[in-house]
Each structure stands twice: as C-alpha cells, then as structure tokens.
NULO-410840 format. One record per residue (C-alpha): residue number from 0; residue in one letter; x, y, z. Coordinates in steps of 0.001 Angstrom, whole numbers, m for minus. Layout:
NUM, A, X, Y, Z
...
This chain:
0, X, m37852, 130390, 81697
1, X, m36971, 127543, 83222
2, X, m34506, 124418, 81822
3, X, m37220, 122104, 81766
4, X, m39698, 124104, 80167
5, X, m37124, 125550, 77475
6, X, m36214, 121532, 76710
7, X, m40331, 120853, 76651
8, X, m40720, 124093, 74263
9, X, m37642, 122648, 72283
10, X, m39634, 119512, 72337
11, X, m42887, 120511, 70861
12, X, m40706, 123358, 68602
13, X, m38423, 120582, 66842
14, X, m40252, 117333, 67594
15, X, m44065, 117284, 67569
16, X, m44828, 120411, 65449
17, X, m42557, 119026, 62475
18, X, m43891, 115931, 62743
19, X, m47495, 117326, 62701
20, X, m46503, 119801, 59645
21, X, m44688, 116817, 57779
22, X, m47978, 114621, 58347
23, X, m50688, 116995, 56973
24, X, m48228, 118659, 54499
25, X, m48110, 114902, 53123
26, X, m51602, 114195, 53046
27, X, m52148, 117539, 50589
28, X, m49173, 116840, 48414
29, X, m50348, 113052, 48176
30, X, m54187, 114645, 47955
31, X, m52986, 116864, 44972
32, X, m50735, 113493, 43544
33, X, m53949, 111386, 43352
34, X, m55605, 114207, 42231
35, X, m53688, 115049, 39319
36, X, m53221, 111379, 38210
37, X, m56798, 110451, 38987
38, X, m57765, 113757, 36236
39, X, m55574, 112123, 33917
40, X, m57062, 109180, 33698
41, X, m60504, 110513, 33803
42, X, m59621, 112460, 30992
43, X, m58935, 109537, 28657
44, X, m61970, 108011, 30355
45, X, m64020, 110791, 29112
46, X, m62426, 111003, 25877
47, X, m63272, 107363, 24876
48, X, m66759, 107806, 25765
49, X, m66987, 111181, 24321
50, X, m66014, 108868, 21000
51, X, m68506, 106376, 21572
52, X, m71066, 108819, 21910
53, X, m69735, 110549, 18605
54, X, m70070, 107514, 16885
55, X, m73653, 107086, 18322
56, X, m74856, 110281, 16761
57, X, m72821, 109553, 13683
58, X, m74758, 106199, 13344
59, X, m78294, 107598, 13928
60, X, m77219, 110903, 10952
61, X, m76514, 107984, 9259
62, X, m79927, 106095, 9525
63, X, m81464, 109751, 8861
64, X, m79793, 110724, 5716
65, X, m80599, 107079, 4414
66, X, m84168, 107989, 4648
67, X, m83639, 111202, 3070
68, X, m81243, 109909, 208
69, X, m82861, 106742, m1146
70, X, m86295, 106757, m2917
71, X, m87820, 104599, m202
72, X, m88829, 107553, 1670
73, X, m91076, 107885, 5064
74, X, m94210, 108619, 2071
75, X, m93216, 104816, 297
76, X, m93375, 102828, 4300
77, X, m96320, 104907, 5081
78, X, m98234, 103622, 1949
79, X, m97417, 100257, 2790
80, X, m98711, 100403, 5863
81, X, m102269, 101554, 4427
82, X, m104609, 98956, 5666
83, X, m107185, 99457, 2790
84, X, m104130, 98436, 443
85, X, m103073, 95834, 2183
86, X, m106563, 94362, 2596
87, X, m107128, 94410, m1241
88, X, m107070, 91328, m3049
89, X, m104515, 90586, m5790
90, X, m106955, 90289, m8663
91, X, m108459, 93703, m7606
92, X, m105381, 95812, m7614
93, X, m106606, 98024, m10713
94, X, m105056, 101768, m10346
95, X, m102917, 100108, m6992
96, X, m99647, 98566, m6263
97, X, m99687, 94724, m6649
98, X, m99682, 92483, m3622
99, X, m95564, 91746, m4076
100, X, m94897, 95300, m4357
101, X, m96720, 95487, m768
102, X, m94732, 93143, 213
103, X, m91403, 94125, m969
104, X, m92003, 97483, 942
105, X, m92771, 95602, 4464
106, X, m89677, 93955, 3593
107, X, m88111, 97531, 3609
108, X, m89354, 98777, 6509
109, X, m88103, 95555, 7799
110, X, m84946, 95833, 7131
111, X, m84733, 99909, 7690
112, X, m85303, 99261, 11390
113, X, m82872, 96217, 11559
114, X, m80021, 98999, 10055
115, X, m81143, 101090, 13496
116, X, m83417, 99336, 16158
117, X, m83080, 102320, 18505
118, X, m85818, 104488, 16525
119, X, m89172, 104784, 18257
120, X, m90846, 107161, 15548
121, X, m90745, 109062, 11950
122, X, m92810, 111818, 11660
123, X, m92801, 114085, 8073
124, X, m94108, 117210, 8152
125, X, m94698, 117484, 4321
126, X, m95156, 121699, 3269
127, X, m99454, 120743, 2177
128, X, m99889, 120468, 6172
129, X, m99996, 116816, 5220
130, X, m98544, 114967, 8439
131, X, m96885, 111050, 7699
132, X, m96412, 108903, 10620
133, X, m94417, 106285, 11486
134, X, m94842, 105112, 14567
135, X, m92653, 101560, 15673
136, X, m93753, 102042, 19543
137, X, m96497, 103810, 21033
138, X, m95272, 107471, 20728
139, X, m97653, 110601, 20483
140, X, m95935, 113142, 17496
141, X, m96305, 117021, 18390
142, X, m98527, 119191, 16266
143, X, m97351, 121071, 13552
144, X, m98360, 124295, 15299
145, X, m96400, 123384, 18145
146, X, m93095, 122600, 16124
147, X, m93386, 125718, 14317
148, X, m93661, 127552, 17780
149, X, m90724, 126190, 19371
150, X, m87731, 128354, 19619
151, X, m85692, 125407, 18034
152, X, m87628, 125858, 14569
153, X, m86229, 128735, 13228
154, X, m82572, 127064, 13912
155, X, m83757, 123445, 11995
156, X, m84536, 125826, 9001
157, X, m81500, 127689, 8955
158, X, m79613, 124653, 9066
159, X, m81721, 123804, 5783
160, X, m81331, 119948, 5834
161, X, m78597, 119120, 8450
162, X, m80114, 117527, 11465
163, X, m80730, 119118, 15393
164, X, m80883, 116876, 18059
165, X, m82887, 117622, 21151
166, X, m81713, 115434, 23867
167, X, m83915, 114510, 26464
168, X, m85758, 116640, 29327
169, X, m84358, 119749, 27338
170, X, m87158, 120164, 25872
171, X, m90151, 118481, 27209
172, X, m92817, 119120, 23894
173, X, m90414, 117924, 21240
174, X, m89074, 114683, 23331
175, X, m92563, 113533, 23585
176, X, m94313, 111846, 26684
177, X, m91469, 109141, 26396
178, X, m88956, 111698, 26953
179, X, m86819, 110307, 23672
180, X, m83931, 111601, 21729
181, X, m85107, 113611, 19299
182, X, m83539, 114610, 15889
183, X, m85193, 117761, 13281
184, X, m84290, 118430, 10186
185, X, m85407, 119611, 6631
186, X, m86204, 117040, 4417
187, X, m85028, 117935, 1171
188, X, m85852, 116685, m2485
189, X, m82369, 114781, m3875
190, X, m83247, 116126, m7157
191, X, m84181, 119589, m6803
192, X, m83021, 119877, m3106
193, X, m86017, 121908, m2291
194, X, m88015, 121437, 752
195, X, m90523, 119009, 930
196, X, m91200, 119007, 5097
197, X, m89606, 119149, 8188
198, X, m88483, 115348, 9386
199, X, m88635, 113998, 13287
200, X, m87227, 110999, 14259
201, X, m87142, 109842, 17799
202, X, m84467, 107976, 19222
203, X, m84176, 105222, 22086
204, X, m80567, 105660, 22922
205, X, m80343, 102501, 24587
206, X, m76398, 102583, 23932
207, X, m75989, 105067, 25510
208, X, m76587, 103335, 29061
209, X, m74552, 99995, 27383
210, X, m71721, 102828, 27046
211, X, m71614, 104139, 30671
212, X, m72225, 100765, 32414
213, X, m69238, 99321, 30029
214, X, m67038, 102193, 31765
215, X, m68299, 102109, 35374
216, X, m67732, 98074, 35607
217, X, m64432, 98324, 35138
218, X, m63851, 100995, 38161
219, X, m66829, 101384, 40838
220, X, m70309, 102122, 41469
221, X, m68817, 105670, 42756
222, X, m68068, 106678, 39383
223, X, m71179, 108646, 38396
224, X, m71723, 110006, 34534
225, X, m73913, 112964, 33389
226, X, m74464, 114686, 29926
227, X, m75608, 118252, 30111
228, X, m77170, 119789, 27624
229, X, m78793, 123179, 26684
230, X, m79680, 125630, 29690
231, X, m76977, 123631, 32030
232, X, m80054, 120761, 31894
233, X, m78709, 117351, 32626
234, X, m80079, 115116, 29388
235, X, m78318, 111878, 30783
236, X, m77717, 110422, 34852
237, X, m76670, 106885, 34859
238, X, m78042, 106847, 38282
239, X, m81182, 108497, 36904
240, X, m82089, 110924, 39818
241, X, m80105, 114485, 38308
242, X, m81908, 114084, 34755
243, X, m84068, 117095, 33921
244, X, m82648, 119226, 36711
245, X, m79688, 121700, 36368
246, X, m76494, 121318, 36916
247, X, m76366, 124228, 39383
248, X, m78613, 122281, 42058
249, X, m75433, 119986, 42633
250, X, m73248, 121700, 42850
251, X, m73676, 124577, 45585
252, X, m73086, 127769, 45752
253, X, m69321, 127473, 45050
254, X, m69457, 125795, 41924
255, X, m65617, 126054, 41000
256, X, m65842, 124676, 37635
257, X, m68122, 126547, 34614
258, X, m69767, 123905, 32698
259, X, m69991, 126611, 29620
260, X, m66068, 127247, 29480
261, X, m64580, 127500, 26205
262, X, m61570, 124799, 27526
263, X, m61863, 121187, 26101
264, X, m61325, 119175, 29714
265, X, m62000, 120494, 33514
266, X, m61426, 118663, 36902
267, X, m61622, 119743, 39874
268, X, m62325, 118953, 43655
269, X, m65114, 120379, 44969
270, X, m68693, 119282, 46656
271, X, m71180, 117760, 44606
272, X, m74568, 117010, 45459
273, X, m73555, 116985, 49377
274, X, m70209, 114939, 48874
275, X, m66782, 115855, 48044
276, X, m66095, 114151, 44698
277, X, m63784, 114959, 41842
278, X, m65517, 116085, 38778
279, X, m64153, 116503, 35650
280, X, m66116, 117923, 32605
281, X, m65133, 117226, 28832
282, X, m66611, 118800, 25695
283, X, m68244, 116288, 23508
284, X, m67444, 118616, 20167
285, X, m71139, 117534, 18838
286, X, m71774, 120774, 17201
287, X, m71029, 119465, 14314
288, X, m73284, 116707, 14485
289, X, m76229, 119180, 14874
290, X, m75657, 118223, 18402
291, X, m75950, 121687, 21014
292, X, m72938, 122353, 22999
293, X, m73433, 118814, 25305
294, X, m70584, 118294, 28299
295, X, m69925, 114910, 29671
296, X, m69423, 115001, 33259
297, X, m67753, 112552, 35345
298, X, m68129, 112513, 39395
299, X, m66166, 110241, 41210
300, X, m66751, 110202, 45461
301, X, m63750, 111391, 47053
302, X, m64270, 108536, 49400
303, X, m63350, 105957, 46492
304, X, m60334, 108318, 45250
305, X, m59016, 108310, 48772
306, X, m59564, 104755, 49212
307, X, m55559, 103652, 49279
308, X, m54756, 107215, 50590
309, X, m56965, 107157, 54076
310, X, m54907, 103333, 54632
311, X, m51583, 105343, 53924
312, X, m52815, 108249, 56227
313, X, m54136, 105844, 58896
314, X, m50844, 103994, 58678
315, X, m48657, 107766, 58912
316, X, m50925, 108732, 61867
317, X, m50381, 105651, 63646
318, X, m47012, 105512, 62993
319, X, m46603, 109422, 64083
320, X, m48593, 109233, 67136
321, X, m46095, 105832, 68232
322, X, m43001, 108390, 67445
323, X, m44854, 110488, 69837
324, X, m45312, 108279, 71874
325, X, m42066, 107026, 72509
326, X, m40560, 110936, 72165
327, X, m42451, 110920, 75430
328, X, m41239, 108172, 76783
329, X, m37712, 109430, 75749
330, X, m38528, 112748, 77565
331, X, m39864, 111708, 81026
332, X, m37411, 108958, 81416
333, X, m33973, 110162, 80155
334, X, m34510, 113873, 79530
335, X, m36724, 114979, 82640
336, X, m33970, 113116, 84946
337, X, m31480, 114551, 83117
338, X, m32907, 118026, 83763
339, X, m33913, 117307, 86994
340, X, m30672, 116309, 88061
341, X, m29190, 119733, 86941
342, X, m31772, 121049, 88935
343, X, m30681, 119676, 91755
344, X, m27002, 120110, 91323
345, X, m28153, 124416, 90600
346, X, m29595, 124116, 94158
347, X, m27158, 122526, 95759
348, X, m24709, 124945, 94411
349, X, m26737, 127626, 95551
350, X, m26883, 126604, 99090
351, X, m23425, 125985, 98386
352, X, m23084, 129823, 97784
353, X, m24639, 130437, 100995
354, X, m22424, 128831, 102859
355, X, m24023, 125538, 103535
356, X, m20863, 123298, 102679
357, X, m22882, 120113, 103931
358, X, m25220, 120113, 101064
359, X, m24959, 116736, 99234
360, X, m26384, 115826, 95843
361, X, m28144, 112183, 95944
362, X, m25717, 109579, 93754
363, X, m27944, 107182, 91094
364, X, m27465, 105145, 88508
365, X, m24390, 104623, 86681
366, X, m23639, 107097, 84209
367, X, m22193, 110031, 83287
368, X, m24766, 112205, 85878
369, X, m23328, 109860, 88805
370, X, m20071, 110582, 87910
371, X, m20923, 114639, 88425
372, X, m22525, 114076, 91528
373, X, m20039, 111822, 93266
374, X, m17231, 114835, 91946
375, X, m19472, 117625, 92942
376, X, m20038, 116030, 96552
377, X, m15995, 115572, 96734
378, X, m15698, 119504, 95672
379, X, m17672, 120579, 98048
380, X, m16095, 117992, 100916
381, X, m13073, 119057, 100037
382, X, m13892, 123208, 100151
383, X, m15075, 122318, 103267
384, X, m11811, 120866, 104589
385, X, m10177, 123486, 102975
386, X, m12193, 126158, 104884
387, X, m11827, 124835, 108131
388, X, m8083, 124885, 107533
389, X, m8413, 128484, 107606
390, X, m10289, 129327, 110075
391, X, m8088, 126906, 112340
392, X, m5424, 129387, 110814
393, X, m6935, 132339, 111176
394, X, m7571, 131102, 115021
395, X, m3937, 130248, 115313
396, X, m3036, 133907, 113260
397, X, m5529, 135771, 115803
398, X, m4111, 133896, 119299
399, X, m600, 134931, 118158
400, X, m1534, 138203, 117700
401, X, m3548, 139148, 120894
402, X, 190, 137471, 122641
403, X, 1580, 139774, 120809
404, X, m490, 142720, 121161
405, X, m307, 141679, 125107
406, X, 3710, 141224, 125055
407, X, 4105, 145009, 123484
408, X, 1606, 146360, 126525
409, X, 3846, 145118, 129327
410, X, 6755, 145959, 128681
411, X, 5725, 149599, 127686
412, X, 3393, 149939, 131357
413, X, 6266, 148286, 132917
414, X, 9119, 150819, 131837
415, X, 6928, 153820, 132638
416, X, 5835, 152291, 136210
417, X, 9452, 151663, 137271
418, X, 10208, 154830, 135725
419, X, 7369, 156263, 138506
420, X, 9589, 154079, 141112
421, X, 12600, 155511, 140413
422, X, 11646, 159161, 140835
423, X, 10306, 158498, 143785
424, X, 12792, 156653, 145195
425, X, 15310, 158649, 144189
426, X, 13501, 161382, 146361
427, X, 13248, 158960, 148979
428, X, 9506, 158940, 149482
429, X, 9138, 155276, 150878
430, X, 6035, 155770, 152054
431, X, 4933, 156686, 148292
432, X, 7111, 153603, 147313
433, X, 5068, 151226, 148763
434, X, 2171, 152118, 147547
435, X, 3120, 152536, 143937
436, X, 4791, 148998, 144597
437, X, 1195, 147590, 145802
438, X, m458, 148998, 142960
439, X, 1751, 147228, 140275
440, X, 1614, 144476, 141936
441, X, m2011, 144417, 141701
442, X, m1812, 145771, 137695
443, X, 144, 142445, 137527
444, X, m1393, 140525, 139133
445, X, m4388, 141145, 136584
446, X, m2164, 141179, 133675
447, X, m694, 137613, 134103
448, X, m3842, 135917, 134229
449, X, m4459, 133606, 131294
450, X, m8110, 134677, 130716
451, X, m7981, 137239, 127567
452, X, m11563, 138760, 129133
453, X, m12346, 140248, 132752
454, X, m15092, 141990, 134140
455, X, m15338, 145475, 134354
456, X, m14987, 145641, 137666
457, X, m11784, 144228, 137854
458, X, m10494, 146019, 134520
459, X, m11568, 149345, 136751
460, X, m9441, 148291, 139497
461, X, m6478, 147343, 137171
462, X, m7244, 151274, 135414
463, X, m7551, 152711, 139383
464, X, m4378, 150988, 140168
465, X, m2662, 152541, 136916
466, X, m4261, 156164, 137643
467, X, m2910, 156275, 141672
468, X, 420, 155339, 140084
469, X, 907, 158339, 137510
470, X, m766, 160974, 140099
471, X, 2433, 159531, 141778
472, X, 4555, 160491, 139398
473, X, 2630, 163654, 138149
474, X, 1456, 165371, 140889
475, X, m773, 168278, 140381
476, X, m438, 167350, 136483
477, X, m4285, 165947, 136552
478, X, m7453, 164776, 138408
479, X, m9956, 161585, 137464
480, X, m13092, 160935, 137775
481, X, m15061, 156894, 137245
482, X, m18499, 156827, 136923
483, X, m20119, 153696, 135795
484, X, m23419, 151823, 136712
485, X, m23211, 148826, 139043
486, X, m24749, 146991, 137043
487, X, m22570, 147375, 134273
488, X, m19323, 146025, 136428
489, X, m19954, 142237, 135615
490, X, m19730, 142372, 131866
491, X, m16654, 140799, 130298
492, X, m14376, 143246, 129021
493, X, m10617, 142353, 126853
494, X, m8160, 143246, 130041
495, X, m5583, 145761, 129801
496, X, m8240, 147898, 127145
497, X, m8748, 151312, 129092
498, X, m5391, 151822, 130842
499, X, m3795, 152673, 127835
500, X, m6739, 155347, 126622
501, X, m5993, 156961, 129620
502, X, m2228, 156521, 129375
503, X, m2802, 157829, 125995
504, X, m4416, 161101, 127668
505, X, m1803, 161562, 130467
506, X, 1091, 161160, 128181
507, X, m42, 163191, 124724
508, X, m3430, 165354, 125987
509, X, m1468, 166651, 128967
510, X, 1386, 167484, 127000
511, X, 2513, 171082, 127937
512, X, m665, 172217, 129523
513, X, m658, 175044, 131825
514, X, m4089, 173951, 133347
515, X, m5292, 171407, 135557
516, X, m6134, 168436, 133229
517, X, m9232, 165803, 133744
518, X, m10110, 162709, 132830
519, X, m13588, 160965, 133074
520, X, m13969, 157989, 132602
521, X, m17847, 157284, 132203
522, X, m20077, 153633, 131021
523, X, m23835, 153425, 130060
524, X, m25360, 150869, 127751
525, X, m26462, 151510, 124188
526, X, m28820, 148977, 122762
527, X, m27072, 145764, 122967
528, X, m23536, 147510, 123347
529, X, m21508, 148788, 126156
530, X, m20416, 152475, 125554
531, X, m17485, 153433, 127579
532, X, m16255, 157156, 127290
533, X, m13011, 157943, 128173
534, X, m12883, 162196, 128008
535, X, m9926, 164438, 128536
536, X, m9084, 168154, 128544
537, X, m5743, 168076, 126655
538, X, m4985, 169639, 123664
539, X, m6562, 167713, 121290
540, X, m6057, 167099, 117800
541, X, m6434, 168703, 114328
542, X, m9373, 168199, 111692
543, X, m6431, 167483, 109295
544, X, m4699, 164786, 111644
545, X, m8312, 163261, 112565
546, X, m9456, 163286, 108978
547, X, m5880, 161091, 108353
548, X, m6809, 158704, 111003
549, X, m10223, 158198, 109802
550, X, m9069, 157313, 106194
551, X, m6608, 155038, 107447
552, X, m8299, 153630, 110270
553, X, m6842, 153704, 113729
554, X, m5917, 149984, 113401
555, X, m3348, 151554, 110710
556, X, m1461, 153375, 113935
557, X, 475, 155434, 111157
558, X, m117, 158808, 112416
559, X, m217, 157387, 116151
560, X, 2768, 155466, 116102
561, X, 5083, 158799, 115393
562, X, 8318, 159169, 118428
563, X, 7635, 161396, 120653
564, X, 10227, 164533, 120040
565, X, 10433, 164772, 123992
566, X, 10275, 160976, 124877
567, X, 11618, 159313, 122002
568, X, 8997, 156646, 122508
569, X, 6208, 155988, 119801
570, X, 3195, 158430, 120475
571, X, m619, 156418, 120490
572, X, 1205, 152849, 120711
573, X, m1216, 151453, 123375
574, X, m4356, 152977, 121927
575, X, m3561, 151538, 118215
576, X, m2859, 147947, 120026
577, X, m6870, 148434, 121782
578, X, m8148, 149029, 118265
579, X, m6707, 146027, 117067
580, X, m7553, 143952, 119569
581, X, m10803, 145108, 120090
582, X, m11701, 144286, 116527
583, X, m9837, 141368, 116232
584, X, m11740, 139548, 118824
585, X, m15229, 140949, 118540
586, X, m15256, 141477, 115039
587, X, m16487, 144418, 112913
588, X, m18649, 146824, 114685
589, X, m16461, 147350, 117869
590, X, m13722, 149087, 118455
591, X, m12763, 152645, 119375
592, X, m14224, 156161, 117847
593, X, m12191, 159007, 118674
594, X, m13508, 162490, 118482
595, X, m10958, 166234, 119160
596, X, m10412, 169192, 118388
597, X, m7609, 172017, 119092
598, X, m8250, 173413, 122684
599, X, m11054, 171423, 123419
600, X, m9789, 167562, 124227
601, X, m10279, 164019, 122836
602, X, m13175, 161638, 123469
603, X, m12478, 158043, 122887
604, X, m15716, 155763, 123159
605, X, m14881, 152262, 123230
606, X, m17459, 149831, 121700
607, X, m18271, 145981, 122858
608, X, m20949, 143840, 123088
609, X, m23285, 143954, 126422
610, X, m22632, 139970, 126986
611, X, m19180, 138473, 125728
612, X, m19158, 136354, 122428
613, X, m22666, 137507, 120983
C-alpha cells in the first residue's frame, strides 16, 4: 500500500470513524440520560395523579356509604319524589306524611347531591324484586335479570357490602347508554346488617378530565394519559379516541412493557400507536377501593422528549461535519503535499539508483520540505561531481597503464630481435641482416605510432614482419600459415595484440619439439565480434595448469609469468599484457580464451568487437 493511501486509511481509522462513533455513541448515552430522568419525573407525575384519582374514589365510597349509613335512605328520596304525595293537600294528609315533612326530604335530596354533584343515578334493587329509582339525569337502569347475569354479580355479593366499580366501556350493560362510572354493592341493614338489595350508583367523573388537563397544562399537548382497566380495556383517553379499545391495538406487536406486571411503575421506549413515545405505566393500588386492578398510563411523543436533544444533536453534527471539513482541508493542503513531495523525492531517488545523476526535485515554498529538496539536489550534484572525478581517474589510471603495458612489449620484442641480429651477424649472413633489419624497422615503425588501435591489415603486416624475423633466427624450427577474409582487414584492432600470441607459441609451444611446429593464424566474424584464432602444435598444457589459469584469470599472469629454467626470462609475459589490455580497453566480454592439452597444442582465440568503441 501506498504512503498516501496508508495516511488516508490513518485518516478515516483515527479521524472520521472516532468522530462518527463519539457522535452516535453520544446521542444514545444522552437518549438513555433523558430517558432515565424523563421516567423519573413521570413517575412522580403518575404518582400524584394516581392520588388524585384515589381520593376521587375515596370521595364517591364516601357519598355511597352515606346513603347506606344514615336513615335517609334511596326508599325515604324516592317517597318524596311520589307525585301523588306531593300533589296532596295539607289538610288531606290523613295516613301520609305532612306537607313539611315533604319538604324537609326535597331539602335532603338537595343537599345529598350538593355533598357529590358527579352522580347521574341511584338504583336499589330491594330482595321483593321491588326496583327504586333515582334518576338526577336521563339515565336508563339495567334490569334485574341482567345484573344478576353479569359475571360481576357473584363478585358484588361476595364482597357483601363493600362497593365494585365498573369503569367505563368495560362493561357496556352495567355503564348504561351514557357509558358512566358505575359502582355495585350490597346494601345492608345498619341494624341487623342483613341484605336488603343490591345498590347502583352511576358516576359522572367529571374530575377526572379536571385532573389530567391540570397535569398536561403544565407540560404539552404530547403528554397523553390513559386508564386501563379489566381485559387490558382502556376506561379513560384524555384525547378520547383509545377508550373502549385494548391496549394491545397500540402498541404493536412488540409491546415491551406488560400492562398486568406485578411491579408498581414501568417506562419504557417503544412505538405506540405509530410513534415512538415513552410510556410509563403505574399501578393505581385501587383494589382496595373495590376498584379492579386499573393502570395509569402515560405516553409522551418522543418528538417532545427529544425536543432540546435533536438542537444538541443538530448542533454536534454540524459542528462534526465542520471538523470534517476542515480535517479535509488539513489533508489536501498540508498532508497530500507533504506526501506528495516524498513521492517525488522516492522517484527521484530511484532514477537516482539508476544512474540518472541529473534528476532534480522541484524547490517550493519555504519550509522544512524546501530545505530537503534544495539538500537532496546538492547530494546528488555533488555525487555527480564526485563520479566524474573517477572516471577522469580511472581514464588517467587506464592511459597509464596501456603506456605501460606498451613500454614492457618493446623492450622484450626488442631484446629478442637484436638477439636474431646478432646470431646472424655473428655468422655473417648480411644478406639475412638486411632483411631482418627491414623488418624491425617496419615492426617499429608500427609500434611508435601514437594511435593505441590499427587495422588488421596493418597489425598482420607488423605479425608478418615479426614471423620472417624468428624463421630467421629458427630455421627449420616452424612454418605459418594467415588466413583471414578481406573484408575483415579494415577493422580496428589494439596494435602489438597478436605478435606476442605467436611469440608466446614460438618461444614455450616449440619448446623441445622434435617435429616440425605450425602456427595458423586464422579470422572469421562471430555475431557482432571478431574471432581471431591463433593455433599451434607445441606441447601444450596440463588440465591442472589450465584449470589454475581459469580460476585466476589470465589477467592474473601468475602461472604465466614463471622464468623460464632455459631463458631466465618470464614465460607468457606478452600474452598476460594482451589480456589486460584487451579488457582494459574494450571492457568485459573481450579478451583471450585459451584452450590445450598435453601433445596436442594451444588455441588462443582473441575476442573484440566487429567496429571499434561499440
């Protein structure tokens, strides 16, 4: 992987993705904070109202066991409500109550529905299957039959005087076609306490409403407040639409909360009626009241919960995606040049590496990247002086060689040419003198030219020159034979680098033959090379001694530079001097191969290029 795309994974690994796990791991802690708080609250909430609604049921028991305690019973107001008896005069009251005492009892019924104006209806019914009626709106009571059907009777008589409350829409027959509160119980004789009828008393629980608007003016119109009563039926919706239906329709499949749990207070988040809201259920403890096991529910919208949250969210997400923002910023201005720099510098480097020392990296700005560049660009200038150095050096190391290499030739020819001379002279072969003169003169005449290459023509002539000298001086000792191509004669050759394979041949192949010894010396092209064989008949050389010069290389000379025992002089001297010079100045890849063997002569192919210089 790249630097850049490391630094952009580094990016998103360090920058963006804790910044995104921060944001949303915020939102749910500050989600669960409001959460928790918000149940607390609703809990009191519910608790307070759970107490006003206690005290509601208390006050209607109340108004019930008034009626059932004092003498002034439901039989005394429906009396004086007869209309023959209150039609009578008061002079013709024989066997009835007097006009006052009609009176007095209006006066009662007065003042029983001034101690609780929320009663609709009293209906006794007495154990003769008489039925008394008091009716204070226009309110239909059930038939005895049908009360003594209901599944709730058996419960009112068991209870034997303490009142049951249906609330309303649990059960349509005893709430009546005004769908009232509804309270049963067994009316029962203070002095005997035996039963005298079963009492129902309807309720308008206009409170109630008083007691849920008191609580939702103080928060918001989202705050919505249900009662649910037997069967999971919902007796009470402030907004009115829930009442009659269960609970279950609400809330989905998934209800998360169970309304019949045995624990005091619920809340929990979950979707209700379409919406996410928080609802919270309390027990209203009305058992005891002869009140069924009634919850108060409280659903608040999520929507109003989060009101202050979604600000501090929108405020966090703006905030985050500036940070982002400007991370970007950050990253294409300062850190993508940054990188993109080092890119650069890698690349010069690496043409650096292949040898291109006039690669340059581009100076900007003013920093510390500048600074890198302008010393990089000074490295590299100064390699490159550095470099050339050597090689003007190594030019200098090489020209001082070949003069070198050149010196130790002429001197050596020259010694065994006079040598030749001598012999002859000495025998007083003038004739044979002259020539060998001529023919030194023309090997020096070659040699002193200043050129380091010749053709091979003339380096054949200089070698021709050479070879009519030593059949001078050995006569009968050898033969020789040229053969190379015309076309072959014009190619640039190092001068002075076949005379001494061949004086290598006459001096150590020849050495104590008994035979007529040959030397060819043959040319022929080989790709892009020039192959030139020079082949004797000597004696050749061992495995052992060739294997030693191939290890060490012939440009070693250490086995070919060993003195002569005849001569004294240092055997292989000129042919070590070709191998160096050879692959001095063409380089690797040229040079000399030698192959021998005992009895069977040396082969010595000499290597360059077809054109000079390539």
């Amino acid at each position: 992987m790249s630097l850049s795309k490391r630094i952009f994974a580094a990016f998103l690994a360090f920058i963006i993705v804790p910044l995104f796990v921060l944001g949303s791991v915020s939102y749910l802690v500050f989600q669960n904070v409001t959460q928790e708080k918000y149940a607390e609250q609703t809990e009191l909430t519910l608790k307070a109202i759970g107490r006003n609604i206690n005290n509601m049921i208390k006050e209607a028991n109340y108004f019930s066991d008034f009626w059932v305690t004092t003498e002034d019973s439901v039989e005394t107001v429906e009396q004086s409500l007869d209309p023959e008896a209150a039609a009578s005069s008061p002079d013709d009251v024989a066997g009835n109550e007097t006009y006052e005492a009609l009176l007095e009892k209006e006066r009662l019924r007065q003042r029983v529905l001034l101690t609780y104006p929320g009663i609709q209806s009293v209906t006794l019914y007495r154990n003769d299957n008489r039925i008394v009626n008091v009716n204070f709106s226009k309110d239909i009571p059930i038939t005895k039959a049908d009360l003594e059907s209901n599944p709730i009777y058996p419960e009112v008589l068991k209870k034997f005087g303490a009142p049951v409350w249906i609330g309303p829409n649990e059960d349509p027959v005893l709430n009546g076609a005004n769908n009232l509160f509804t309270q049963i119980r067994v009316l029962l004789d203070v002095d005997t306490l035996t039963s005298k009828g079963i009492l129902v008393t309807r309720f308008q629980m206009n409170e109630l409403a008083r007691i849920f608007s008191f609580y939702n003016s103080q928060g918001s119109s989202d705050r919505r407040y249900l009662i649910v009563g037997r069967d999971d039926k919902v007796v009470f919706d402030n907004q009115g639409t829930a009442q009659g239906q269960s609970i279950a329709n609400f809330m989905g499949t998934r209800k998360g909360i169970d309304i019949r749990s045995n624990k005091k207070y619920q809340s929990k988040s979950l979707v209700f009626d379409g919406e996410k809201s928080l609802v919270s259920v309390q027990d209203l403890d009305l058992e005891r009241l002869g009140v069924g096991d009634w919850k108060l529910v409280m659903v608040t919208s999520w929507s109003y919960l989060s009101g202050d949250m979604v600000i501090v969210l929108r405020w966090m997400v703006a905030i985050t995606a500036l940070t982002l923002v400007f991370a970007l910023v950050f990253n294409l201005m300062f850190v993508r040049r940054t990188v993109g720099f080092i890119v650069r510098v890698v690349r010069a480097m690496r043409q650096v590496e292949r040898g291109d020392l006039s690669t340059r990296v581009p100076v900007k700005g003013k920093d510390e990247t500048s600074i890198l560049a302008r010393g990089f660009n000074s490295l590299v200038a100064r390699v490159s002086e550095l470099l050339e150095d050597v090689k003007q050096e190594q030019r200098r190391k090489r020209k001082a060689e070949m003069m070198l290499l050149q010196a130790q030739i002429k001197p050596h020819f020259l010694f065994n040419a006079l040598e030749s001379i001598n012999i002859l002279a000495v025998q007083n072969e003038g004739r044979k003198v002259s020539k060998m003169v001529q023919r030194l003169a023309n090997i020096f005449r070659i040699s002193i030219q200043q050129k380091e290459e010749i053709n091979i023509e003339q380096e054949l002539e200089h070698l021709t020159s050479y070879l009519e000298i030593q059949k001078y001086r050995f006569e009968e000792l050898f033969e020789y034979e040229i053969d190379v191509p015309e076309r072959l004669l014009a190619n640039p050759i190092l001068k002075l680098t076949l005379q001494p394979l061949v004086e290598n041949s006459i001096q150590h192949g020849f050495e104590g033959i008994d035979y007529l010894g040959r030397i060819h010396v043959r040319a022929r092209e080989e790709g892009r090379n020039i192959a030139i064989y020079v082949e004797d008949n000597g004696i050749g050389m061992t495995n052992e001694r060739l294997v030693r010069l191939t290890e060490h290389g012939i440009s070693s000379l250490e086995e070919m530079q060993e003195d002569s025992p005849e001569t004294g002089e240092r055997r292989g001297l000129g042919v070590g001097n070709v191998a160096d010079r050879l692959r001095i100045h063409y380089g690797t890849g040229y040079g000399l191969l030698l192959c021998s063997a005992p009895g069977q002569g040396t082969v010595i192919k000499c290597i360059i290029p077809k054109v000079a210089g390539e």
